[in-house]
N, C-alpha and C positions, 0 to 999 in steps of 0.2 A: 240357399238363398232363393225364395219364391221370385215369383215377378216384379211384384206390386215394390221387395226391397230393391229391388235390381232396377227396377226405373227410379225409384227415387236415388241409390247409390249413384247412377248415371248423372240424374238432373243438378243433382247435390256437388257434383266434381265440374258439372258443364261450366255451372253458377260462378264456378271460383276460377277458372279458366278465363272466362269472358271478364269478370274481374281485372286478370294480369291482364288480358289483352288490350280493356277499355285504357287501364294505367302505362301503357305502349309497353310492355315484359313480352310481349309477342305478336305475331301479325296473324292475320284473319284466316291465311292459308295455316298459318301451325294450328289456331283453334278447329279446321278443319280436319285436320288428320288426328287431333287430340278427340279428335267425337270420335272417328273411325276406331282408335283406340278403347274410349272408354266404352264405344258399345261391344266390342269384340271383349274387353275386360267382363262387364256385366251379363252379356249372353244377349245380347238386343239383337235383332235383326236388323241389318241395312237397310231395313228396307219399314222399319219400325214407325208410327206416327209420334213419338215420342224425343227423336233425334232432334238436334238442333239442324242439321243441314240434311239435305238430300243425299246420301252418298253412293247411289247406286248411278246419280245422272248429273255429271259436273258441270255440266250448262246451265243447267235450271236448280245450281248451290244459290242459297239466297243469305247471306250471312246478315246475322241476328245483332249487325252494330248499331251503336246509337253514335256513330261518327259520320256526322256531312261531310258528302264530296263523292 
């Protein structure tokens, strides 16, 4: 798998993740650990511009919901 598949296999799983999570099937710290997961799956770096969250700095995680509050 190049890159170029590897970032989209990633953005492609994040997509449907953020999905369940929007539909409450999970909370914002599991889509957290499920990034940590799918980049370590697809070969990304922690540290990648491509990631949904920051994961190398858990202060400055900024999660990608569209839920107010």
């Amino acid at each position: 798998m190049n890159k170029a598949e590897a970032i989209i296999g990633y953005q492609t799983a994040m997509t449907a993740f953020k999905q369940l999570r929007n539909k409450g099937g999970i909370t914002d710290n599991d889509l957290v650990e499920i990034s940590r997961l799918m980049a370590t799956k697809y070969g990304l770096s922690n540290r990648s511009l491509y990631l949904e969250s920051n994961l190398l700095y858990a202060k400055e995680r900024v999660s990608n919901s569209t839920k107010k509050g």
